[in-house]
C-alpha positions as CSV (number, residue, x, y, z in Angstrom):
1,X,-2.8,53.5,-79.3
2,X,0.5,51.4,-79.4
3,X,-0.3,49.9,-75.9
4,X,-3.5,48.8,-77.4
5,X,-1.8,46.9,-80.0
6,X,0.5,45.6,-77.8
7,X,-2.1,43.5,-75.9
8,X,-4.0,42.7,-79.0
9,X,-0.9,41.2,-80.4
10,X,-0.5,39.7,-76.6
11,X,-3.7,38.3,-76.5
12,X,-3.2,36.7,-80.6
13,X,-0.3,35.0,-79.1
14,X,-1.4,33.2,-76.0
15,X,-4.3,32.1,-77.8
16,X,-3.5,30.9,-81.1
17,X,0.6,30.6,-81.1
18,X,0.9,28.8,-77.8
19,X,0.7,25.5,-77.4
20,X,-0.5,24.8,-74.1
21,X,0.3,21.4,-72.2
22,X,-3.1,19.3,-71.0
23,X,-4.0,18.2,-67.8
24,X,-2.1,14.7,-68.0
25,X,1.0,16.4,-69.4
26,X,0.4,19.0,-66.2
27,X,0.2,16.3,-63.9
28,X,3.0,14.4,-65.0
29,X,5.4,17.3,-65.5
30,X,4.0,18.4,-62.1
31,X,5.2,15.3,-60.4
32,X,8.5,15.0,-61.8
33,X,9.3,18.6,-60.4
34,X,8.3,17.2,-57.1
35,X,10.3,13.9,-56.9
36,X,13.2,15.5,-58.1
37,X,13.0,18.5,-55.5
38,X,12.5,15.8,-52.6
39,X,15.4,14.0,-54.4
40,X,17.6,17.2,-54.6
41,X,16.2,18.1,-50.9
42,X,17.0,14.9,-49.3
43,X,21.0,15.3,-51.0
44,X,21.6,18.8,-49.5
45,X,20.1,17.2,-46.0
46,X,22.5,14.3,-46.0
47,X,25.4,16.7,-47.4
48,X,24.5,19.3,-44.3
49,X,24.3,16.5,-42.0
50,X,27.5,14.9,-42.6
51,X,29.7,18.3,-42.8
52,X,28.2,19.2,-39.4
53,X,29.4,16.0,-37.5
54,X,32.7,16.2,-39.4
55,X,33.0,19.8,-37.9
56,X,31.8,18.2,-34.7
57,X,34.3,16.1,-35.0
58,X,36.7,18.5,-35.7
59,X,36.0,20.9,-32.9
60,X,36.5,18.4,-30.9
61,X,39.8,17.4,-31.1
62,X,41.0,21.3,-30.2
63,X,38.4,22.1,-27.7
């Protein structure tokens, strides 16, 4: 009985309490997740390329 309840009130909530976002609001927040993963992406790229040719450089001078 209490688990039926519990998605009753579940169901309540999702449909009346939430406020969902709309498509343009979607999109937009959907596009601003992706530039700033390719932004965040491309910063870990440059910070791994330039520690390997430092360590390159590095290895170099003892080996």
């Amino acid at each position: 009985m209490k688990l039926k309840i519990y998605f009753e009130e579940v169901y309540k909530e999702l449909v009346q309490k939430v406020s969902w976002p709309s498509w343009s609001e979607l999109q937009s927040s959907a596009i601003v997740v992706m530039v700033a993963s390719a932004i965040i992406a491309t910063a870990i790229f440059a910070m791994d390329f330039g520690f390997r040719n430092l360590m390159d450089v590095i290895y170099s001078m003892f080996y």
